[in-house]
Legacy VTK file of the C-alpha trace (Angstrom):
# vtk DataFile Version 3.0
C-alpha trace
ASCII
DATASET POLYDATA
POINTS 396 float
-42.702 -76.180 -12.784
-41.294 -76.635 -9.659
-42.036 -79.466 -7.759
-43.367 -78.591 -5.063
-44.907 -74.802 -4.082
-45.059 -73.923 -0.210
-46.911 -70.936 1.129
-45.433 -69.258 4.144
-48.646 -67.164 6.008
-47.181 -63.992 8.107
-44.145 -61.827 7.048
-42.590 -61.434 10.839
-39.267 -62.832 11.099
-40.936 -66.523 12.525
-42.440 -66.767 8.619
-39.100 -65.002 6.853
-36.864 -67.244 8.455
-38.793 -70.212 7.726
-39.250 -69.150 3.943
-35.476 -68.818 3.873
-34.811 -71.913 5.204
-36.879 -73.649 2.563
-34.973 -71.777 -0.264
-31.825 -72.905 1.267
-33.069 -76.536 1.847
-34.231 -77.057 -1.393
-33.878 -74.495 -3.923
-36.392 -76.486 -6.281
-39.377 -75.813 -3.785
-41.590 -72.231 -5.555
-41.515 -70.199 -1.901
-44.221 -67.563 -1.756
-44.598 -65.519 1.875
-48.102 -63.725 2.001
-48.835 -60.970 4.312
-51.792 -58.477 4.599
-49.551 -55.187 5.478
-47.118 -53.190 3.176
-43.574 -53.925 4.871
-42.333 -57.141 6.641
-41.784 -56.827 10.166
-44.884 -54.612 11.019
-46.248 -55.789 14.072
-44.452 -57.815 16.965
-41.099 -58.081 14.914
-40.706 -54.331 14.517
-41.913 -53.265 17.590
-40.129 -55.509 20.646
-37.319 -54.393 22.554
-34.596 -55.730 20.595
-33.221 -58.135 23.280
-31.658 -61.460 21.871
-32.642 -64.004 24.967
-30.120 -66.125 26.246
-32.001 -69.011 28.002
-32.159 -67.186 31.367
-36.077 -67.888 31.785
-37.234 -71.117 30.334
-38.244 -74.480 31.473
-35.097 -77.254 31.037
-36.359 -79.589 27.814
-39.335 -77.050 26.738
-39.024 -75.884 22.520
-38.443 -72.203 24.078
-35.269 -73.341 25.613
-33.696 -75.396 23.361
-34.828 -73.222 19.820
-33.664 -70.100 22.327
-30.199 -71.793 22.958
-29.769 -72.904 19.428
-30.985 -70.086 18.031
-29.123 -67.042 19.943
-26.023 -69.069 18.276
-27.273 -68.583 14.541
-28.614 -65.217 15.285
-25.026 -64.392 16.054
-23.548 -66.111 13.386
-25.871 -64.285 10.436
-25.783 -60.983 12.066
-21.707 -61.317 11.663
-22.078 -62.452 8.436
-24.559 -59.704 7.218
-22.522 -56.713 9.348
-26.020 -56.433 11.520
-26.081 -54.422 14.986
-25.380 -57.741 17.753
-24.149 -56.170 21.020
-23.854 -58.450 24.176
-24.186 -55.690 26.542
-25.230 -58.661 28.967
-27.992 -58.607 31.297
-28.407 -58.346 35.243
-31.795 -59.596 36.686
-31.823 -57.968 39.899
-33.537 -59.121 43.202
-34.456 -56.795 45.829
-35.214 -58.543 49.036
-34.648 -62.395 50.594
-38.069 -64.107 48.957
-36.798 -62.411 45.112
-33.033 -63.571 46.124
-34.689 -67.107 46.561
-36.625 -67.010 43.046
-33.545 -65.864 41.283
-31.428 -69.288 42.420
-34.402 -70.603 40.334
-33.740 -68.942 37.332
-29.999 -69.505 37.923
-30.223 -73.431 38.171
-33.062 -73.168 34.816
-30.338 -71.119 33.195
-27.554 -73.337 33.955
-29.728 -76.231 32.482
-30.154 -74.688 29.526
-26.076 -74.254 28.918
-26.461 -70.392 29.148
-23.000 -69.934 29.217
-20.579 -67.414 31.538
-23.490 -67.006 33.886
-22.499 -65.233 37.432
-24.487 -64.765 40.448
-23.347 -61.533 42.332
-24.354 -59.687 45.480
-25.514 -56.288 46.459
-21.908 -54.186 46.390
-20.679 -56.406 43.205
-23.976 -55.545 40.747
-22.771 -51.791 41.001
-19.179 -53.476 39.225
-21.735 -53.996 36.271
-24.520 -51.005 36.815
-23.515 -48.629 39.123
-26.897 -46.693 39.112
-28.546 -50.075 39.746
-30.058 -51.421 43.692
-30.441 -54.651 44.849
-29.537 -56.850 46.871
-28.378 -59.891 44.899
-28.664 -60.405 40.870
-27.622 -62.813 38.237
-25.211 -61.513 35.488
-25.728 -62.900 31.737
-23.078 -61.377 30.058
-24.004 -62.989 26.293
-27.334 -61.584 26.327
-27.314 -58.823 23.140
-29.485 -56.735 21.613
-30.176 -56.474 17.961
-32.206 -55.083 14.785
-35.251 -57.348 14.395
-36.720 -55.144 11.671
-33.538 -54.989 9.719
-32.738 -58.881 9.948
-36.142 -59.572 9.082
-35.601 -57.416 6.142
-32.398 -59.268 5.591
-34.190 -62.570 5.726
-36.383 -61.148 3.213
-33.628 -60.328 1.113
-32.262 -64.159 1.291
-35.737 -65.513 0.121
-36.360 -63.147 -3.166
-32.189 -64.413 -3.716
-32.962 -67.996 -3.204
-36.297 -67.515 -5.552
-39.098 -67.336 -3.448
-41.174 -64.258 -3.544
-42.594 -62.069 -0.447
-46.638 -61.077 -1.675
-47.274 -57.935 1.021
-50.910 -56.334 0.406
-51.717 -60.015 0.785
-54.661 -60.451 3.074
-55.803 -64.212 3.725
-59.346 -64.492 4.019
-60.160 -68.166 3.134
-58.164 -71.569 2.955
-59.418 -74.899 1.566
-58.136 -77.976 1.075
-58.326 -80.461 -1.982
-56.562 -83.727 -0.995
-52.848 -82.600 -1.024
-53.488 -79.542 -2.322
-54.297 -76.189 -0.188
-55.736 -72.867 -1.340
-54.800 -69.584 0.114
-57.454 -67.011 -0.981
-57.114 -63.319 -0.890
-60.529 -60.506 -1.395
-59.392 -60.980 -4.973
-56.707 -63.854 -5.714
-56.592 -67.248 -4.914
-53.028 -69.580 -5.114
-52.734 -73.225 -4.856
-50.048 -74.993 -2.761
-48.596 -78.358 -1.920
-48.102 -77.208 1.370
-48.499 -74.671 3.874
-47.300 -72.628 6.912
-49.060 -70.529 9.126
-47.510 -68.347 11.498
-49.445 -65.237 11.500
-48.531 -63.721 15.059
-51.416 -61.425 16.431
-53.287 -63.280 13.965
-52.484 -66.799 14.563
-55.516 -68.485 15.800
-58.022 -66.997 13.009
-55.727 -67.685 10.536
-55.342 -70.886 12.117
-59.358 -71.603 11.934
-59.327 -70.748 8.488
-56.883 -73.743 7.945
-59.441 -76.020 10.078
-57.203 -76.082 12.975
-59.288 -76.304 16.675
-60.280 -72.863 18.039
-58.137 -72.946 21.328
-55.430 -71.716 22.384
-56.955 -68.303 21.465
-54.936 -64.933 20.953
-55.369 -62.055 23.864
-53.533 -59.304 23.001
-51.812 -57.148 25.569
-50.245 -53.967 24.938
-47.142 -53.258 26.522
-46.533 -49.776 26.672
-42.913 -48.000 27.203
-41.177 -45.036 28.387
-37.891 -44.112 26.851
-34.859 -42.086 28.626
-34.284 -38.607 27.657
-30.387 -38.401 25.646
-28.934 -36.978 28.425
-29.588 -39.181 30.641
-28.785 -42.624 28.994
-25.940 -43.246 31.358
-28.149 -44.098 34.278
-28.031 -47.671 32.349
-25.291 -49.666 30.622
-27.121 -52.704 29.258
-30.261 -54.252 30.497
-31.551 -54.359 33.862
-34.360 -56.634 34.589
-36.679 -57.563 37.453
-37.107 -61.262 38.980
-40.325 -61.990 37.305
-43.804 -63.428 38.216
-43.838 -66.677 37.785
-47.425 -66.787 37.402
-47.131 -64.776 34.098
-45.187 -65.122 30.966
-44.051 -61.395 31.058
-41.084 -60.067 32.411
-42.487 -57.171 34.510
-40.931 -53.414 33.813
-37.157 -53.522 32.744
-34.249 -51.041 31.682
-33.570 -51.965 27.824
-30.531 -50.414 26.008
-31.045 -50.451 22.311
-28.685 -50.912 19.271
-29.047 -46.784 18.531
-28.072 -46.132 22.139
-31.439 -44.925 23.713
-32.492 -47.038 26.626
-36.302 -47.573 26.763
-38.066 -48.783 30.147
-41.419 -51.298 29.696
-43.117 -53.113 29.642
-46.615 -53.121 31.337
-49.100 -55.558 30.439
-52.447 -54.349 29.880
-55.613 -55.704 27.130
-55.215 -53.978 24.258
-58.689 -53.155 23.270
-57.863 -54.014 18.954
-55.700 -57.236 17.834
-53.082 -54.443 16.671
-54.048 -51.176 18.586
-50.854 -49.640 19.203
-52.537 -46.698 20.921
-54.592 -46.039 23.928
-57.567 -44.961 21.925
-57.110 -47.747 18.963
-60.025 -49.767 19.912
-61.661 -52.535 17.536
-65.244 -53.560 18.992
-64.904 -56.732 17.434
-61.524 -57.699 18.933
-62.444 -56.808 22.118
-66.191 -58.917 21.990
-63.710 -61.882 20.521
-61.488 -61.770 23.126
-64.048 -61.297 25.988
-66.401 -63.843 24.702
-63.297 -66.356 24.781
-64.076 -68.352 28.191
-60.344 -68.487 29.018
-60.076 -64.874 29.260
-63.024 -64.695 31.676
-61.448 -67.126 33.946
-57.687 -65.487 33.633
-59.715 -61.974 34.311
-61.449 -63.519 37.312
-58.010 -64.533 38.653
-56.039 -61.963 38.493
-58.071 -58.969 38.188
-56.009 -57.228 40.996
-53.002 -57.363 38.770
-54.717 -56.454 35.552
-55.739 -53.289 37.339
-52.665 -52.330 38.855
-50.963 -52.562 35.440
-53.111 -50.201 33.703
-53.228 -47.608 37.021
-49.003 -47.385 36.337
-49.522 -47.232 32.077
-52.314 -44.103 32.834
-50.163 -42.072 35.552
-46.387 -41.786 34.557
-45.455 -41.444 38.107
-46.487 -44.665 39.199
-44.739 -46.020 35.826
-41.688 -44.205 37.040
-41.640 -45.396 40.624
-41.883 -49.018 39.769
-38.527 -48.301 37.334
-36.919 -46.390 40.120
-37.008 -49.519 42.387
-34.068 -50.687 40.574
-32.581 -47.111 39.394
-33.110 -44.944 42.514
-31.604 -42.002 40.631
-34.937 -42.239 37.860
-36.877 -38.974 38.450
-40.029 -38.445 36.469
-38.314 -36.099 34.652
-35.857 -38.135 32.753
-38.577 -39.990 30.863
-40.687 -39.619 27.763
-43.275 -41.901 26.146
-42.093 -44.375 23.664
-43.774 -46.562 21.000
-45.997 -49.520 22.587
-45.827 -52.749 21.133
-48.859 -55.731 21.230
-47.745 -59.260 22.437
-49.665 -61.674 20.827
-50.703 -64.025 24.250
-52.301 -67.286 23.624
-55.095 -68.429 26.043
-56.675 -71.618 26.570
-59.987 -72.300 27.685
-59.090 -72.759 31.019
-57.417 -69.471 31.501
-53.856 -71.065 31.343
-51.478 -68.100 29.661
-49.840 -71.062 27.204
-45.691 -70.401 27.918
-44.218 -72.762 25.220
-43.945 -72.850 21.428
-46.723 -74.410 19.852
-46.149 -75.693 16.643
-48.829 -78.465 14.892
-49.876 -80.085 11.836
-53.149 -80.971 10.446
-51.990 -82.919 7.133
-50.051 -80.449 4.307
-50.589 -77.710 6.764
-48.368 -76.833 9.115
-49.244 -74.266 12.479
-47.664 -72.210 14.804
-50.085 -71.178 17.102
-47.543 -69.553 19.786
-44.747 -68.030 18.925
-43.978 -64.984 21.981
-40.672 -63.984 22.762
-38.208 -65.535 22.693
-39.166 -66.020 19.379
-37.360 -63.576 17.633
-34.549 -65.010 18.794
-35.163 -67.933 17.994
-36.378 -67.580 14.788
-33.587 -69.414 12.732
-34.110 -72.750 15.101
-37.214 -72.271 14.737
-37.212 -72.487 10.907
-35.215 -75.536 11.392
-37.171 -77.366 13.507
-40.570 -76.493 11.184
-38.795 -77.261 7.828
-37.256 -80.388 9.148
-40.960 -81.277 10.018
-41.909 -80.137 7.003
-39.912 -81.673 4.295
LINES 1 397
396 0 1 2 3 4 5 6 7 8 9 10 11 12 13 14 15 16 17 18 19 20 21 22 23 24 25 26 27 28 29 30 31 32 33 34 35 36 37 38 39 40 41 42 43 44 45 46 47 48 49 50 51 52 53 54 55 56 57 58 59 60 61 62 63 64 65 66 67 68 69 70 71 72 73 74 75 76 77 78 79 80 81 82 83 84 85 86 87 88 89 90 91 92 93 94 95 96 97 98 99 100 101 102 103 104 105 106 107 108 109 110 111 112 113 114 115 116 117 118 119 120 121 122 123 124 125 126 127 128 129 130 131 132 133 134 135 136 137 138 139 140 141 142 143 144 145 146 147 148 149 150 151 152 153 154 155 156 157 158 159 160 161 162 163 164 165 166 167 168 169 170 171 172 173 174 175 176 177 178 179 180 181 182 183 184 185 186 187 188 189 190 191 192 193 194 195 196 197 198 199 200 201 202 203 204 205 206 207 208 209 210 211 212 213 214 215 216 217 218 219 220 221 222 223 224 225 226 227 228 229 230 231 232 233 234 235 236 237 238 239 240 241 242 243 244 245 246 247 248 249 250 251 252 253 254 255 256 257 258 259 260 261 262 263 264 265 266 267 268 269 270 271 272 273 274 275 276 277 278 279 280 281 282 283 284 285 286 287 288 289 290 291 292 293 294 295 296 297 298 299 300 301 302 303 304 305 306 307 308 309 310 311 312 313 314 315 316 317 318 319 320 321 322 323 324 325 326 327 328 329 330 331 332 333 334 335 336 337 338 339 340 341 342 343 344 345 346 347 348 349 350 351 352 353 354 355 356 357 358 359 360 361 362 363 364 365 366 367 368 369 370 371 372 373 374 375 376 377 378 379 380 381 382 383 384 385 386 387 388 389 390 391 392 393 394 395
């Protein structure tokens, strides 16, 4: 028997990667990932925009800079070695007036911090050099940033984890964990395993799963939909890589951008708005019991209460495509409503706590054999092979 079995809860590429890292680590450990759906990948790792983060964004010292900076590296590195899509089609964040100009020396000196490398700041005439359908009037070029698969290197992850001897349980659902001294069990409607240890990194999921474990009920998921638009074929060449906004810094999102994917469409999202079911990828997927969790949570009614104006201005631009259009067009004049057709939303997975604070960093914990990760958001997928490291080393 091997000597010691660790469960892995949550088949996204945060719980593959860490489940490969154990095989590699110590190929004596039994490895078992459990998930409740059919396929890896099938929520926030199959449906984000593809974009391998660079570092631009994140505070100097925080886990999502230095498991971003670390991890774009080893993204690269297995993507080469598995012949994966990796494209650095760089990225321009784009400024349009004097108070956005000052903002973006902000993310500049954050980005130099964080050793994102071959950055360049450039003005009105020279972003054109880089996007020539692009306006503004300053931006900051970050040529490294790529895009990639997600769903196929999580598959690929999955791949390395059956090799190494672990197994990946899908049709899996978790509805109870217990603990017996060292030991923790991981119980199914109709199956219960034993482990020496345990990881939980369940995504949209996180904090029930998290419960279950015994962990403390805050920070608690809100899920917001982000919803996209997607350029028509023939016009694709309005945009060569990514174009991005200088975001909010009140809010972890990244406010409407141009995103070129590895198949060569270029998809433009996204808003922000409550999805009304933990996974409700559709406007009409609504899950009363979601919604009463996430109302009831006294966070939300306090981040609600502060920024309702927002909130409602986000789901007036998802409802009429026009408005969705003219907040694109403010960095692609050319954009007509015409050139645009609806694209697959995704759900982001937003911890809360109870004092309305949108939580920005990684949080990772432990409570004995069990180990959490209570907020993973982007740049996670990026950093999801740091991110293994830094949990197994913790870990083991």
């Amino acid at each position: 028997m091997a000597e010691t079995r660790v469960g892995v809860v949550g088949a996204g590429i945060v719980g593959l990667a860490i489940a490969r890292r154990l095989t590699l680590e110590r190929p004596g450990l039994e490895v078992t990932v459990l998930d409740k759906e059919a396929r890896v990948a099938a929520h926030q790792s199959g449906r984000n925009s593809g974009v391998a983060h660079a570092g631009l964004y994140y505070a100097p010292g925080s886990l999502k800079a230095t498991l971003c900076r670390r991890g774009i590296v080893l993204l690269n590195e297995f993507c080469a070695d598995r012949n994966l899509p990796y494209e650095e089609c760089g990225k321009l964040v784009v400024a349009r007036d004097a108070a956005e100009t000052a903002a973006l020396e902000e993310i500049e000196r954050r980005a130099t911090a964080n050793g994102v490398p071959r950055l360049r700041r450039l003005t009105g005439g020279e972003l054109t050099e880089i996007e020539p359908h692009a306006a503004g009037v300053a931006a900051l070029h970050s040529p490294t940033t790529a895009i990639v698969d997600f769903p196929a290197v999580a598959r690929a992850f999955a791949e390395d984890v059956a090799d190494g001897g672990g197994e990946v349980r899908l049709g899996f659902e978790v509805v109870r964990i217990g603990r017996a001294g060292d030991r923790v069990t991981v119980a199914s409607p109709h199956e219960e395993l034993t482990f020496d240890r345990l990881v939980v990194c369940a995504g949209l999921q996180s904090d029930r799963v998290a419960r279950l474990a015994g962990d403390a009920p805050a920070p608690a998921i809100i899920p917001f939909r982000g919803e996209y638009h997607r350029l028509v074929p023939s016009r694709t060449d309005l945009v060569r890589g990514l174009i991005y906004p200088v975001p909010d810094p009140r809010y972890p999102f990244l406010g409407v951008h141009f995103t070129r994917r590895v198949d060569g469409g270029v998809d433009i999202g996204p808003n922000a708005v409550l999805a009304l079911a933990r996974e409700g990828y559709r406007r009409r997927d609504v899950r009363p019991a979601d919604l009463w969790e996430a109302v009831r949570w006294p966070g939300f009614r306090r981040l609600a209460r502060r920024h309702w104006r927002t909130g409602a201005r986000e789901l007036y631009g998802s409802a009429v495509k026009r408005a969705f259009v003219a907040e694109a067009r403010r960095f692609v004049p050319e954009l007509t409503a015409a050139d645009v057709v609806p694209a697959p939303a995704g759900v982001r997975a937003q911890a809360v706590d109870p004092d309305g604070t949108l939580v920005d960093d990684f949080r990772i914990g432990r409570l004995g054999p069990i180990t959490t990760v209570r907020n993973a958001p982007s740049p996670a997928a990026t950093s999801s092979l740091a991110i293994a490291e830094h949990v197994v080393d913790g870990l083991l």
